[in-house]
N, C-alpha and C positions, 0 to 999 in steps of 0.2 A: 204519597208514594215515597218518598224520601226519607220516612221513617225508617221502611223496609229495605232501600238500598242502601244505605253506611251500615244496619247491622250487618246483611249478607258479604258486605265486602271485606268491615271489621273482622267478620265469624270466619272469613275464607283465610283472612291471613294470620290469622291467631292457629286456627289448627296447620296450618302450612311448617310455621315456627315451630310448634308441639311436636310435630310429623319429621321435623330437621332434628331438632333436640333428642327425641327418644333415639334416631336411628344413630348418631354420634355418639350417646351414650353406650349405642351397643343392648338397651334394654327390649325390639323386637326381636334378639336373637331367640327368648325365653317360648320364642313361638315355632322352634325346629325340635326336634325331639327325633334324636339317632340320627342329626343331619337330612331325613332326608321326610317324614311326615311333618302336616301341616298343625297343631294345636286349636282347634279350634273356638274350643272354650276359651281360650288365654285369647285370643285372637281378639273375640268378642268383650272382654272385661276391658283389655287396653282401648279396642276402639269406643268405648261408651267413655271410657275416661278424658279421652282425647276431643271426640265429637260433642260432651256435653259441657266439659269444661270451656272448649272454645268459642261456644254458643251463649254462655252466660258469663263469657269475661267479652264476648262482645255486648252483652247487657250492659252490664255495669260502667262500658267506656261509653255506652248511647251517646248522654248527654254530653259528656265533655267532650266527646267527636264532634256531636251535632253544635255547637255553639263554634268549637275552630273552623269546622268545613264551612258553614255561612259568614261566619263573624258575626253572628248573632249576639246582642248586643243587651244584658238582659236590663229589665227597667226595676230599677230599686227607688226612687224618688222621679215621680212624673216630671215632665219638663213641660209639658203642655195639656192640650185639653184633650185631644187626643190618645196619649198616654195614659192619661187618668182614666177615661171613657175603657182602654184597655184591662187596665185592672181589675177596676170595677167591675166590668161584664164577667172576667172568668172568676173572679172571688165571687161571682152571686151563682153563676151554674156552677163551679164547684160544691158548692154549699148545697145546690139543689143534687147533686150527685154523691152529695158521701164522701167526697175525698179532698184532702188539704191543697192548700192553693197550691198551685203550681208554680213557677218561675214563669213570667212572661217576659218576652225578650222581641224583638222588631230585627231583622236581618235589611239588609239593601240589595234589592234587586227589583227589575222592570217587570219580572214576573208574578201574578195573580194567587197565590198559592200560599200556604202554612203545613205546620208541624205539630206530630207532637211526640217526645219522648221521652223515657227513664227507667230507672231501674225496676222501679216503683208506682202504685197509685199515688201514694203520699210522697211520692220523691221524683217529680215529673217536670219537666218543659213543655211550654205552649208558645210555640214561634210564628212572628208571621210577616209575609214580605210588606217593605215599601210600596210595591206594587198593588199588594191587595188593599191597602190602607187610602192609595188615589185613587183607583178605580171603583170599589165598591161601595156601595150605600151601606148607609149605617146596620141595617135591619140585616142584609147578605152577608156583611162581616160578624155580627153577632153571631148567624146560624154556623157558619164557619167555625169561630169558636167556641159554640157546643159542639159542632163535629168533632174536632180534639178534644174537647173534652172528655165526651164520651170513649174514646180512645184511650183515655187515662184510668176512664172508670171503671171499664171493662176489662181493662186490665192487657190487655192486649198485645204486649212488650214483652209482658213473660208467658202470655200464649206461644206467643211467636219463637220466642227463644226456645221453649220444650220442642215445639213441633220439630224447630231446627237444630234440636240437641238427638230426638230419633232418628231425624235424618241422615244425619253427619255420621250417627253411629253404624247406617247399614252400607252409606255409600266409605266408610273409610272401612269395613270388612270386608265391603264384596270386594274392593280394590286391590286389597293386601290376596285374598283367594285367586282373582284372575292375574295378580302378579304370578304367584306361588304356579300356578298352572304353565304361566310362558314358561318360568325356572327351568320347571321338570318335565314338563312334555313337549315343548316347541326346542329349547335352548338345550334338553338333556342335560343340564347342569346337578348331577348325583349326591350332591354334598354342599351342604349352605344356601347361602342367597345368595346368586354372585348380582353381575349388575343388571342383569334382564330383569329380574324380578323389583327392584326399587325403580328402576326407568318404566315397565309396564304398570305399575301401581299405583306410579305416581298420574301418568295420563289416563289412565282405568278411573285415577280419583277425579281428576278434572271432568271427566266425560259423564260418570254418572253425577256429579258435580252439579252440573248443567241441566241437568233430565230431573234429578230429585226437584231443582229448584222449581220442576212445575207446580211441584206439590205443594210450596211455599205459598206459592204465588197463588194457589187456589184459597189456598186458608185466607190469604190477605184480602181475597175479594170477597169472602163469604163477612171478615170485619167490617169491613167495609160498608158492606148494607146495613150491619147492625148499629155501627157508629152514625150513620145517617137515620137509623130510627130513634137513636139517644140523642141524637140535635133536635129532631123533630118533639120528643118530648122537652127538651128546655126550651125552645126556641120559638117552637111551631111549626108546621109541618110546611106553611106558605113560605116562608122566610127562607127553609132550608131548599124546597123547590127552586125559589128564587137565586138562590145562589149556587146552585148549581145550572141553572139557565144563564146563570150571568156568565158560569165560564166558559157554555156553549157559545153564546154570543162572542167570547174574546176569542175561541179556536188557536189559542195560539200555542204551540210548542212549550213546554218547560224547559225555564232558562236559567233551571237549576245544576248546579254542578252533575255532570254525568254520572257520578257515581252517588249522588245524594237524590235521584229524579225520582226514584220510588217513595220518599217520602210524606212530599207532599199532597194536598186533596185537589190538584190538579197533577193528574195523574199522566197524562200526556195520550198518543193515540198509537195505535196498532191495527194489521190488517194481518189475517190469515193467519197462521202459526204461530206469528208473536204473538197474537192475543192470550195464547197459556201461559207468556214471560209478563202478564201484564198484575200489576199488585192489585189496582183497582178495576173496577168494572167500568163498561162505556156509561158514561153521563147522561146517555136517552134511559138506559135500563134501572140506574141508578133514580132517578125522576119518577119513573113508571114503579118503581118498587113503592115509593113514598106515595102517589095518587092513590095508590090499591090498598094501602094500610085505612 
């Protein structure tokens, strides 16, 4: 999950910026015509500009976010056997996937869990905790790291970013419409945009914000299966079973930074209505997908 939360939080405040810049410039004005219609066409070319730009210059920072937010630590000459064993394993499922090694990098923390992400298939990171390095057997940590792999393979970084480059473009127009609407029919304001319309546009964007992200969140679980059937082909289907039983057996909380929790393959838990805010799916259904293949 944690993949998914640093781009959603990156992608939120990159268009926030975009959204400050364009209105200071005075270049939303281009969307009144005689003071007092809304342009609608124009409306929609700025918001694709704004919502897809944001969504792929959150791409492109993945990786160098995700290595500040952990202090992930990449490994360029092994120190130990450990390390080596590391390499080794994703240089050999990369190779069984088609795509250039990845950076592999160790973060410190107690909790069970890994990463993966970039701009890129061929331009990727593969992280993974302290924790998952003590706690798991050698064979569950493998299957782990063909989970990201697969993740890398599939390309899934820039799945993610298109989905959230459409997104961005309806929730930042319908925004800018239900502003325009307070403007002129709550506020009666006949001429311009006074301040009803960027205060209502701007909460209009935060609110559908929130609600688009289920759609996000949907796509990240439908990955999710498929990366778990991409481990199961490098790995074996036991192995990747296994290590997802192992982190039923740990049930413990992600004790990853709040805003980085969705990345990792310990995904964390949810009941009733958060379960739509969730990136990955529950770990019994997750299992049950892989026994039925």
């Amino acid at each position: 999950m944690k993949r998914i939360a640093l781009f959603l939080l990156t992608n939120l405040a990159v268009i926030a910026v975009l959204s400050i810049v364009l209105n200071l410039l005075g270049i939303e004005s281009i969307l009144e015509t005689n003071g007092v219609d809304l342009n609608l066409q124009a409306l929609l070319i700025m918001s694709a500009v704004i919502g897809m730009t944001g969504s792929f210059i959150s791409l492109a920072m993945s990786k160098w976010s995700a290595k500040h937010m952990t202090g992930a630590q990449v490994i360029t000459e092994p120190k130990n056997q450990t390390q080596r064993w590391l390499l080794e394993t994703v240089s050999r499922q990369a190779s069984q996937a088609g795509i250039k090694m990845p950076e592999v990098a160790i973060y410190q923390s107690p909790d069970v869990n890994a990463f993966a992400t970039g701009m890129s298939r061929n331009s990727a990171l593969v992280a993974v905790s302290s924790g998952l390095i003590e706690q798991m057997k050698m064979d569950e940590a493998e299957a782990v790291l063909a989970h990201e792999v697969s993740h890398v393979a599939n390309g899934d970084m820039v799945t993610l970013a298109l989905i959230q480059g459409v997104v961005n473009t309806f929730v930042i127009f319908a925004s800018r419409v239900v502003g325009h609407i307070i403007d002129r029919v709550v506020l009666k304001n006949e001429r311009g945009h006074g301040v009803g319309y960027f205060v209502a546009s701007m909460v209009a964007q935060i609110v559908f914000g929130i609600l688009a992200s289920i759609i996000v969140m949907y796509f990240s679980r439908v990955r999710e299966f498929k990366a778990d059937a991409g481990a199961a082909q490098l790995a074996g289907s036991g192995k990747m079973i296994a290590a997802l039983q192992r982190l039923q057996a740990i049930h413990q909380p992600s004790r990853l930074p709040e805003q980085m929790a969705a990345f990792g393959i310990n995904g964390g838990f949810a009941v009733g209505f958060k379960k739509l805010f969730l990136s990955h799916p529950p770990l019994e259904e997750r299992i049950a997908a892989l026994r039925s293949r």
